[in-house]
C-alpha positions as a Markdown table, in Angstrom:
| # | Residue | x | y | z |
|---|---|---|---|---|
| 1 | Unk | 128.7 | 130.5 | 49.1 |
| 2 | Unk | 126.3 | 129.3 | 51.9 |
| 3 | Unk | 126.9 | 129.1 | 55.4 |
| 4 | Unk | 125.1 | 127.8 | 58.3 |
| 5 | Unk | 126.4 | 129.7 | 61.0 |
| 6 | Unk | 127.4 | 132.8 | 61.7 |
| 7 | Unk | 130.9 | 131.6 | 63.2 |
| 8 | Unk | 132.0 | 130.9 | 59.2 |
| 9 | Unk | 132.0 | 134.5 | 58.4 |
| 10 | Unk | 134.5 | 134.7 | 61.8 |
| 11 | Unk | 137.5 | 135.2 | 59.3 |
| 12 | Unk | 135.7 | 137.6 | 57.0 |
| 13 | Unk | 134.8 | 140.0 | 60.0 |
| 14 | Unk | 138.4 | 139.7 | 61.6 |
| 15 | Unk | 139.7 | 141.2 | 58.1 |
| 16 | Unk | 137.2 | 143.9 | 58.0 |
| 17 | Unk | 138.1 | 144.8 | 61.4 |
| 18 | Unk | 141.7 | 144.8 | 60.7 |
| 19 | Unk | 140.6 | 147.3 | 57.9 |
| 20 | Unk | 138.9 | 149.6 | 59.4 |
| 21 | Unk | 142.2 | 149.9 | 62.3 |
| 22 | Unk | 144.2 | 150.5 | 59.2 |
| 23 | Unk | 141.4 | 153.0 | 57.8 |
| 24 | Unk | 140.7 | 154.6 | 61.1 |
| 25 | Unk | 137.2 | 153.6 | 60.8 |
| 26 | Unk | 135.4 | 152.0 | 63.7 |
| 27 | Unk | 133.5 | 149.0 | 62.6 |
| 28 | Unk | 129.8 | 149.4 | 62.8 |
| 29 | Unk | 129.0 | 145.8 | 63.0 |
| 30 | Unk | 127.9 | 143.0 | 60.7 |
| 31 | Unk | 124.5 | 142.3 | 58.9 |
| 32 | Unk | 124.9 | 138.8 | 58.7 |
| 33 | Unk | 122.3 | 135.9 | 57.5 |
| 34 | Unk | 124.0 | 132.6 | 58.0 |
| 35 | Unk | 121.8 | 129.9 | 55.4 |
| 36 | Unk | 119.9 | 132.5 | 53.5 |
| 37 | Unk | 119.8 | 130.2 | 50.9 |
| 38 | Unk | 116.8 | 128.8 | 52.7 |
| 39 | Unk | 115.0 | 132.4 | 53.9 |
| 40 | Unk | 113.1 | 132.4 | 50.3 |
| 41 | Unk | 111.5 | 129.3 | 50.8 |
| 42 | Unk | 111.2 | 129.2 | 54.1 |
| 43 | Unk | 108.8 | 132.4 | 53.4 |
| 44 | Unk | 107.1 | 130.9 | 50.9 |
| 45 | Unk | 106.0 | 128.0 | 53.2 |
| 46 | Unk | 104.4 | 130.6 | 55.8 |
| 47 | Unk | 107.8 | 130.5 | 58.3 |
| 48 | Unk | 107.4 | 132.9 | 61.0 |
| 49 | Unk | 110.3 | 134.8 | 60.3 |
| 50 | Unk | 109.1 | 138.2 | 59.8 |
| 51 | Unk | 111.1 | 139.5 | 62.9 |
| 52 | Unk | 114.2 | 138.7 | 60.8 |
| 53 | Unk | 113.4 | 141.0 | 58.0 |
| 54 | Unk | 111.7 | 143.6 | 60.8 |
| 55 | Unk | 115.5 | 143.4 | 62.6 |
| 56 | Unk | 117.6 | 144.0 | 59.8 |
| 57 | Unk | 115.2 | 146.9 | 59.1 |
| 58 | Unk | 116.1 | 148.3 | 62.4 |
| 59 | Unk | 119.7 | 147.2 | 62.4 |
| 60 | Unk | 119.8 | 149.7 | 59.2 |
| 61 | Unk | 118.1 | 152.7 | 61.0 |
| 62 | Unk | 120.7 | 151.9 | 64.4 |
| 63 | Unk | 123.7 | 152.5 | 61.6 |
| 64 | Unk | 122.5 | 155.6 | 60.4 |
| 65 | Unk | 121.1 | 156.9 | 63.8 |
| 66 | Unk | 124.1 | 156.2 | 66.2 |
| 67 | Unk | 126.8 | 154.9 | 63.8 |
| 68 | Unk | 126.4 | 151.4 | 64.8 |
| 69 | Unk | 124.3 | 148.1 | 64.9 |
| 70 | Unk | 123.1 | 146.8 | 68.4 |
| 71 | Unk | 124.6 | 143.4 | 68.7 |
| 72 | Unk | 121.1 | 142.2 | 70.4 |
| 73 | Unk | 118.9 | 143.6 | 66.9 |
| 74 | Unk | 121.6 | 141.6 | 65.2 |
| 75 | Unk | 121.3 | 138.0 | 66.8 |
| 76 | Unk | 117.6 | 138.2 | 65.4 |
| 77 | Unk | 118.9 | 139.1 | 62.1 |
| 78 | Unk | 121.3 | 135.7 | 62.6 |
| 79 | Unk | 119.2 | 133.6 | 64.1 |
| 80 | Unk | 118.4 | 129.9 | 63.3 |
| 81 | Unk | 115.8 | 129.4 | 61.2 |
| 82 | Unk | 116.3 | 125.8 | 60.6 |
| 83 | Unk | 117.7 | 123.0 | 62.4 |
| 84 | Unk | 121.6 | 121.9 | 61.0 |
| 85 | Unk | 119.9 | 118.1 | 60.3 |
| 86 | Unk | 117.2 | 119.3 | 58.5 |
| 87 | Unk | 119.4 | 122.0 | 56.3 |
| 88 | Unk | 122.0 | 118.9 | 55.4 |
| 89 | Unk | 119.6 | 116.4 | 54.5 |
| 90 | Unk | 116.2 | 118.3 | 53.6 |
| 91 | Unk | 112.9 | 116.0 | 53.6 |
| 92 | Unk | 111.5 | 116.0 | 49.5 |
């Protein structure tokens, strides 16, 4: 399943929190990639989005350092890489 923002995986998070209450866990945060159907090809075309890849790269070394992700490394992991328009109705 794709999705374009990151607000569709709202319901997904909200379980996983409620999960982690029931576990005792603390949530560490989410490594999310809303349309990563596109990052491949977007790549391939020469995209400048290398500071997606670097962020998730830190986001990794924030959870095992301090137990969590910093919510500002992770907007650049979620960030748009595309317009909505152009992601419904692609140009061939």
């Amino acid at each position: 399943m794709n999705f374009f923002t990151q607000r569709n995986f709202d319901l997904l998070i909200d379980q996983i929190k409620a999960l982690c209450i029931h576990a005792e866990r603390d949530f560490a945060g989410a490594l999310l990639r809303p349309h990563g159907v596109i990052v491949k090809s977007m790549k391939a075309r020469g995209a400048d989005i290398n500071d997606i890849f670097e962020a998730a790269k830190e986001a990794s070394k924030q959870l095992i350092n301090d137990g969590k992700m910093n919510p500002e490394t992770l907007k650049v992991v979620c960030r748009e890489i595309i317009p909505l328009e152009s992601y419904i109705s692609p140009q061939t």
